[in-house]
N, C-alpha and C positions, 0 to 999 in steps of 0.2 A: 588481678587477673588481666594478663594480656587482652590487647582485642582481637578478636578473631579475622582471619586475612579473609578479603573477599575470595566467595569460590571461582575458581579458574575455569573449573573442570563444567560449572555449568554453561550451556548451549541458548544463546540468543536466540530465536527466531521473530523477525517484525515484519508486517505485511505495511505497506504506507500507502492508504486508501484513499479515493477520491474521485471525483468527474476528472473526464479529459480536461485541462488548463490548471490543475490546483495544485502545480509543480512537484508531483507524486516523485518523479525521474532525479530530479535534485534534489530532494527532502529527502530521498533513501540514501543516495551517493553519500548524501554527509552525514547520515547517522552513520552509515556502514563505516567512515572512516572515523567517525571520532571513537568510534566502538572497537573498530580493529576487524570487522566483521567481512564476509566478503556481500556482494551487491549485484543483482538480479535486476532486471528495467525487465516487468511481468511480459510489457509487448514481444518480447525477445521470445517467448513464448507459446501465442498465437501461431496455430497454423497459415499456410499461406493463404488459405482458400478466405479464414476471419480478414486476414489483414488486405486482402482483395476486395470482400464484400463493405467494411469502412473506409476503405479507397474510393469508393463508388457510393458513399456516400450513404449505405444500407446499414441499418443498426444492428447488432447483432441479437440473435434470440437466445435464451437460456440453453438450446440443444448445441447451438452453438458454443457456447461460453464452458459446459460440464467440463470439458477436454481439458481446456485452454483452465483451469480453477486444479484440477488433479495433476496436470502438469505442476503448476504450483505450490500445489501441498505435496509432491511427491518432492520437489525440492527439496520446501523447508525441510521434511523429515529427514533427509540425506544427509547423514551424521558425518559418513566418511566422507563426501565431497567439500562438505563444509563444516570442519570439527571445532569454531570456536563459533559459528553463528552465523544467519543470510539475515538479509534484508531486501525485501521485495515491495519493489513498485508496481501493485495492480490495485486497479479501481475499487474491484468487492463492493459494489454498487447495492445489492441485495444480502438480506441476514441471512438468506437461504447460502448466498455464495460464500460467505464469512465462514458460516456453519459446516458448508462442503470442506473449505479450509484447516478450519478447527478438527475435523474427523481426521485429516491426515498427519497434523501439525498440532495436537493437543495444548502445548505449551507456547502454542503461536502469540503474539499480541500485537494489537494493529491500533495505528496511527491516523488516525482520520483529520485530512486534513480538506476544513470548512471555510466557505468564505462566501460573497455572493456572486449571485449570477455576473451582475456588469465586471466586476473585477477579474473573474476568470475568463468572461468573453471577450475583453481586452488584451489577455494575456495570449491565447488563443491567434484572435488577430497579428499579432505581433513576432507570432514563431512560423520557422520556415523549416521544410524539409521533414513533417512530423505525417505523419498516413492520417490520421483524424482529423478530417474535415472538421472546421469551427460549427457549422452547422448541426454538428450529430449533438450538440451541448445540449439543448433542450430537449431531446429524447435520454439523455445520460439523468439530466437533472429530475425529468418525470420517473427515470427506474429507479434514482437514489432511493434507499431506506436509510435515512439516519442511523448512527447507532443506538440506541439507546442505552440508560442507566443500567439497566439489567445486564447488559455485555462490557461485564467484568473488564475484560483484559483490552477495553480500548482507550488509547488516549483522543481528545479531542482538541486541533492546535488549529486557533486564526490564523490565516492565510492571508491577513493585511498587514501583518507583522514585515520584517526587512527577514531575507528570507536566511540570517544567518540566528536570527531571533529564532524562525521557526522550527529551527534545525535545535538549537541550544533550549528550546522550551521540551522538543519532543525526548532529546535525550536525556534531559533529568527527569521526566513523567516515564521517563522506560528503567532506567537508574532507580525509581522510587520504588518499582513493582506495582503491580496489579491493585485496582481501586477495589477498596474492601468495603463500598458504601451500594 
């Protein structure tokens, strides 16, 4: 028996989650390209009024963030704007925001990518022209929810890796499909 060609016809969708500095914006750009996929940077997203108040240095609140997550998930779902698959970089900092995610994007799977505090705070220091003050990190890291075991469809990739590692680790854990543990 022949082997079966991979399906074409199915639809990527990948959220690439993380605190502000755990290089969410380049971890998607390269899965999306080694996938063929097209790529979303979630900030692009944020109304003006969110990316004024973390301008100013204000963290944002969940009534804040509802908008800015169904912008999101209204993406992924968008078959016709993107018919072989997106990839988005947003935080998804809470299961509740994953969750919001998943309700619009069923077949979503997200990328978490973890590392520590000093590591990202360094990276952070070191980037220019980004609206997320270095300072909002430790309000980002107290909203983090980890993902846990229970949430299927996420992969978990260190972030101390070289960052073409991180890229090549996430796209065979997304290659593999969804953890049946």
């Amino acid at each position: 028996m022949d082997p079966v060609p991979p399906d074409t016809t199915c639809r990527i969708t990948v959220v690439v989650m993380g605190v502000s500095g755990s290089g969410k914006s380049t971890v998607a750009a390269g899965i999306a390209n080694n996938l063929g996929l097209d790529f979303i940077d979630g900030d692009s997203l944020h109304s003006q009024q969110s990316v004024s108040l973390m301008q100013g240095g204000i963290a944002l609140t969940d009534e804040d963030r509802w908008p800015w997550l169904d912008r999101i998930g209204a993406r992924l779902a968008n078959a016709a704007q993107s018919p072989r698959g997106v990839v988005v970089a947003c935080s998804a900092l809470k299961r509740s925001y994953r969750d919001r995610i998943r309700a619009a994007a069923p077949a979503v799977r997200f990328v978490f990518l973890d590392g520590p505090a000093h590591l990202i705070e360094s990276r952070m220091a070191t980037r220019h022209g980004h609206f997320m003050p270095s300072r909002l990190l430790a309000s980002q890291l107290q909203t983090l929810e980890r993902p846990g075991i229970e949430e299927h469809d996420t992969v978990h990739v260190d972030i101390s890796l070289k960052v073409e590692e991180v890229i090549a680790g996430a796209v065979h854990a997304l290659l593999r499909g969804p953890s049946k543990t």
